[in-house]
N, C-alpha and C positions, 0 to 999 in steps of 0.2 A: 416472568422470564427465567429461562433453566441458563445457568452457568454451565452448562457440560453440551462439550460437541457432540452431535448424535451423526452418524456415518455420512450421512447427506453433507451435513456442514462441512465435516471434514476436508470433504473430495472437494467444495467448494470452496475451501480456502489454499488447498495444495492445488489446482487449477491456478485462481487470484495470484497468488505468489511465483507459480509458473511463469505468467502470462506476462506479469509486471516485470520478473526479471528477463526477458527476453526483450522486452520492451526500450531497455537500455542500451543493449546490442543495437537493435534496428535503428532507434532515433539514432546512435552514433553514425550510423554508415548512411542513413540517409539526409544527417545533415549535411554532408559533403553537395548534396545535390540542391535540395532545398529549405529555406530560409524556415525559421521559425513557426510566421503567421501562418503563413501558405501551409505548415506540416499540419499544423492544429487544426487550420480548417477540413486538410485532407482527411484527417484521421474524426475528426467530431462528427464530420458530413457522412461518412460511409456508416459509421456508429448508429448515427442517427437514422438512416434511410433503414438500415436493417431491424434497427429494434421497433420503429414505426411501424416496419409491416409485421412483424412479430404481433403489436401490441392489436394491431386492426384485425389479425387472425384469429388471436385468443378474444378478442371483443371485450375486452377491461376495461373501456369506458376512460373518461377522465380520471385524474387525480380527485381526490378532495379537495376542496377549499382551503382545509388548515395543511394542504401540502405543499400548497403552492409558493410561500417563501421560502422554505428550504429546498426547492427546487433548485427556484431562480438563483439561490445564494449558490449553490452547488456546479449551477450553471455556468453561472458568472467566473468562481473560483476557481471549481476543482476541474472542470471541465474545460474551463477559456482559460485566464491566467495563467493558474499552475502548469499546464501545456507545453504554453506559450514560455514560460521563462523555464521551464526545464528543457527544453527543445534547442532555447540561447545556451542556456549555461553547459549542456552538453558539447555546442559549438567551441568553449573555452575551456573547459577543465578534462579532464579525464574518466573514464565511466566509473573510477574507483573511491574518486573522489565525489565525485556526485551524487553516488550510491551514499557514502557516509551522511552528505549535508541532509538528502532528503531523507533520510534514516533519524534525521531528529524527531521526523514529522513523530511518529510512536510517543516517544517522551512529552509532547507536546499534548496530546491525545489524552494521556495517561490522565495529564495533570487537570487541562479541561473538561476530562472526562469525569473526574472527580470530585469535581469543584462547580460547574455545570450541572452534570447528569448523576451529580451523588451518589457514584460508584464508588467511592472510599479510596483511598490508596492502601492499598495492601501491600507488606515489605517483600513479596515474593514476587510480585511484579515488577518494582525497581531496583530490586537485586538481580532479577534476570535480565531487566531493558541495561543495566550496568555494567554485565555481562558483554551483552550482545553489542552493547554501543564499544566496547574496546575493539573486539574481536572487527566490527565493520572499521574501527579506526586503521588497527593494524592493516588490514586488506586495503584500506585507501592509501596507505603510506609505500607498501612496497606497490602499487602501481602505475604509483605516480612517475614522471618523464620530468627528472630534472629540476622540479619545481616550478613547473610551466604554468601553472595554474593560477589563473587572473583574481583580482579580486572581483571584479565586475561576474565573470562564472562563479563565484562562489556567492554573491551576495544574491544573484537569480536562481539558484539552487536552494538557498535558505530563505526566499518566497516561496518556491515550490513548498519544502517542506509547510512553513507557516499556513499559506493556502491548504495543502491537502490535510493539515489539524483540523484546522477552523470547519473546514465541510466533511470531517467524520463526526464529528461533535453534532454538526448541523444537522448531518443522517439519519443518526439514529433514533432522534424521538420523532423526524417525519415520518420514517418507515411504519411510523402506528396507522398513519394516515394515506399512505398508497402504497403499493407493490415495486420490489428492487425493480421490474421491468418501466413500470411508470416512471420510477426517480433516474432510472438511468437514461431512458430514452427521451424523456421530455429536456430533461439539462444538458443532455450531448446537443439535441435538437436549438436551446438557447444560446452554446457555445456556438455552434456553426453560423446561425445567423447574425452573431455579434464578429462573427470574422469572413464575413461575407466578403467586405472589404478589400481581402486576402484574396479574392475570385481571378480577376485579371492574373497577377504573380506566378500564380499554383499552377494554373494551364501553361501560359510561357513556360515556367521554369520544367514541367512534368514533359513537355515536348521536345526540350533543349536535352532532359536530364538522360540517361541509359535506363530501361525497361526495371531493374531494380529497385528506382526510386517510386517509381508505379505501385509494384510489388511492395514497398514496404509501408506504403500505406493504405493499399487496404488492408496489411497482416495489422499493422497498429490500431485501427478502428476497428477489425475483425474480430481480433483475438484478445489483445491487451484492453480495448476499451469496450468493445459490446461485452464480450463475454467475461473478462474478468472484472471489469466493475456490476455485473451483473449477479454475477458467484459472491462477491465480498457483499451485496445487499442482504442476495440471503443468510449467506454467515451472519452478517451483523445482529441478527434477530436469536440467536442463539446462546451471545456473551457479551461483554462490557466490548465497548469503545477502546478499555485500553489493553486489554487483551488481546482483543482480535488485530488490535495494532502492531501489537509486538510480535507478534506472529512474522509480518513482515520484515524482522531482522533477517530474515534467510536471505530474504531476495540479493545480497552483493556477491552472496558464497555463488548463490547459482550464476550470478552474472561473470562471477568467474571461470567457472565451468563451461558456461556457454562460448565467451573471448578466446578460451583456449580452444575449441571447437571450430567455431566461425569466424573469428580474425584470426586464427591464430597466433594469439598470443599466448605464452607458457607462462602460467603463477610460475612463483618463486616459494620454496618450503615456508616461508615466509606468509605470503598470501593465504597457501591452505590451510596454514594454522590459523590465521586468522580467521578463515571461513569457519572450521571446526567450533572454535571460543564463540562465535556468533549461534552457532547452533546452539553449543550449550547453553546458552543464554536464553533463549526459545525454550528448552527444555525448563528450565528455572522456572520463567515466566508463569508457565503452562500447568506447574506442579502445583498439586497442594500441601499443605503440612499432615501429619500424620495427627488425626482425630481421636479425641481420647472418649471413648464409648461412655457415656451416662447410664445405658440401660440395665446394664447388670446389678443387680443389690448389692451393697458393698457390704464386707462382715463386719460384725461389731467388734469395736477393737475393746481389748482387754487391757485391763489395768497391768497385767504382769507382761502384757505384749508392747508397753511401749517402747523402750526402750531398742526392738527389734527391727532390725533394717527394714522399709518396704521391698516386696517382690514384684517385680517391675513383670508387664504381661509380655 
């Protein structure tokens, strides 16, 4: 496996990050209309039908056998739960706020990424996730309203986070064993049928709601869940778990950008500092240290030379 993004990965992880933070936007505005379940199912079930027929056009076949529990785990998780309780906790907190709690998920990654999948922790990764976790802290702080924010929203955002750890972890050593289109569309397909339940609610409430709430879930299962959980598989195959996690520290800056845009709501110098401090942090993450070449013959040192400063290259 190469550590280093090749132009493909790239575009498929600025897509991912896209897709996720717009994602915060839409779940905000269309949980006014509907409920949690019913959003999860809407958005899992469009996911699901579109990569289905994807998957029946390209003819990929089943998964493997050694795919099938990180599926289902995936399924279960990252696909149904995490959803499901980011969809509430958006209902209760703020998008600024929300954006920080599931911004742990990274650090979380980092750590079972290292200690699981024997990616080491390397100190340029948790100087830049240190980084970027202040810079999302600051942005959650100036956008918060008051101090409105519940603990019950915060503690369903910090299952989200938990959830979306435990199934990047889960991800990546499946991905040896099926295609990002296999893992995404079979797990959107387990989420939906585990919230089938939700079927009754969804229609009521989509025929009660305004034409927007329609609209925001097929963009949610269109865009944020076929296609960017679909971009993040392929990336995954390119670098660590916790790299390609930290990546994700961007996503609050742009979710700022975007509220300014489509609610408009105007950050405060405050916020875009903060977004900026989150980039930098990415930046960190993503760096490496400055390599000290082996290959050249070193010259023999002299006995009258020792005393002589090294010249540094």
């Amino acid at each position: 496996m190469s550590d280093k993004f090749n132009a493909r990965a790239a575009i498929a992880i600025g897509i991912t990050v896209l897709c996720w933070a717009s994602a915060f936007v839409s779940i905000r505005d269309a949980g006014r209309h509907l409920d949690p379940g019913p959003l999860t199912l809407g958005r899992a079930g469009v996911a699901a039908v579109v990569l289905l027929a994807v998957w029946a056009i390209r003819r990929e076949g089943l998964p493997k056998r050694a795919a099938w529990p990180g599926i289902l785990t995936a399924g279960i998780l990252w696909f149904g739960l995490y959803m499901v309780a980011l969809n509430w906790g958006e209902q209760l907190v703020d998008a600024g706020t929300a954006a920080l709690i599931v911004n742990i998920g990274p650090i979380l990654i980092a750590l079972l990424g290292g200690w699981l999948l024997k990616e080491g922790f390397p100190p340029r990764l948790f100087l830049g996730m240190a980084v970027s976790f202040a810079g999302v802290a600051v942005v959650s702080l100036s956008m918060s309203r008051d101090g409105a924010a519940s603990v019950l929203g915060v503690l369903l955002c910090l299952v989200s986070a938990i959830t979306y750890a435990i199934s990047v972890v889960v991800q990546k050593p499946t991905l040896k064993h099926c295609t990002s289109l296999q893992f995404t569309a079979f797990g959107n397909a387990i989420a939906a049928v585990l919230c089938l339940p939700f079927a009754p609610l969804l229609f009521s409430e989509l025929e009660a709601a305004p034409s927007s709430a329609t609209l925001h879930v097929l963009y949610l299962g269109l865009f944020p869940t076929a296609l960017a959980f679909l971009t993040w598989g392929y990336a995954l195959r390119f670098t660590t778990a916790g790299k390609l996690g930290a990546t994700t520290y961007v996503v609050p800056a742009i979710v700022v950008g975007l509220s300014w845009i489509l609610l408009d709501e105007i950050p405060t110098w405050l916020t875009l500092a903060g977004g900026a401090l989150a980039l930098v942090g990415v930046a960190i993450s993503r760096s490496r240290g400055r390599k000290q070449s082996n290959d050249a013959p070193k010259p023999p040192v002299e006995a009258t030379d020792a005393a002589a400063p090294a010249v540094k290259s």
